[in-house]
N, C-alpha and C positions, 0 to 999 in steps of 0.2 A: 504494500500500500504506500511506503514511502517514497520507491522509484514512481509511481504514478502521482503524486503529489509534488513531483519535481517536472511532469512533463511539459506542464507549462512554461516552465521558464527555456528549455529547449528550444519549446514552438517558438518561443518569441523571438530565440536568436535566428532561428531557421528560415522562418518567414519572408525575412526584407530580401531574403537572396534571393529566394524562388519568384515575392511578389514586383520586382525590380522589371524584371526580363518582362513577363505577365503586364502590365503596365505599360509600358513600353509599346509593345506589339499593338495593347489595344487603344492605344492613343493614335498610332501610326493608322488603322482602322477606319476609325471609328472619328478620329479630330483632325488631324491634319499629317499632311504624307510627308511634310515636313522636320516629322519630330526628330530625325536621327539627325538634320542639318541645324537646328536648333541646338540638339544636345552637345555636338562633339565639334561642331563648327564654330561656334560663336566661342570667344572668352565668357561671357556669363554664363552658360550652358555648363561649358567646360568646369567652370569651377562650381559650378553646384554638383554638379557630377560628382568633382571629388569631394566634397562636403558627403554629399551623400554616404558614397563610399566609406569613409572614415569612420562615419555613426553606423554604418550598418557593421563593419567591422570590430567599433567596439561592442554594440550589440551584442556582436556573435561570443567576441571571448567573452565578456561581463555571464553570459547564461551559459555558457560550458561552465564559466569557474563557478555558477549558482548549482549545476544539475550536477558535478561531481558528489558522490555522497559523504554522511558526517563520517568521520573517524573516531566514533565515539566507545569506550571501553566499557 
């Protein structure tokens, strides 16, 4: 019961990687064919991009180091 009561923090690290790409595609869709010339062309683009990047990274370690379990005696 206690590994499932950690799977949340998992998901949460897990998510922004898979919901990134996901997003992406459907903006491309669905908003403007633009989006990848926006994203990686422009300097502002660009740099939210690694913003983004950076938080979803520490997302990810911050809930690996949550979901490891206690060491407790």
């Amino acid at each position: 019961s206690q590994n499932l009561a950690r799977m949340d923090t998992l998901l949460i690290s897990c998510v922004p990687f898979l919901m990134w790409p996901v997003m992406m595609v459907l903006f491309y869709l669905f908003v403007s064919r633009n989006i990848f010339q926006y994203q990686f062309a422009s300097p502002t683009g660009f740099t939210w991009f690694l913003l983004t990047l950076l938080a979803t990274l520490g997302s990810f370690i911050i809930g690996i180091t949550f979901y490891k379990p206690k060491q407790d005696i």
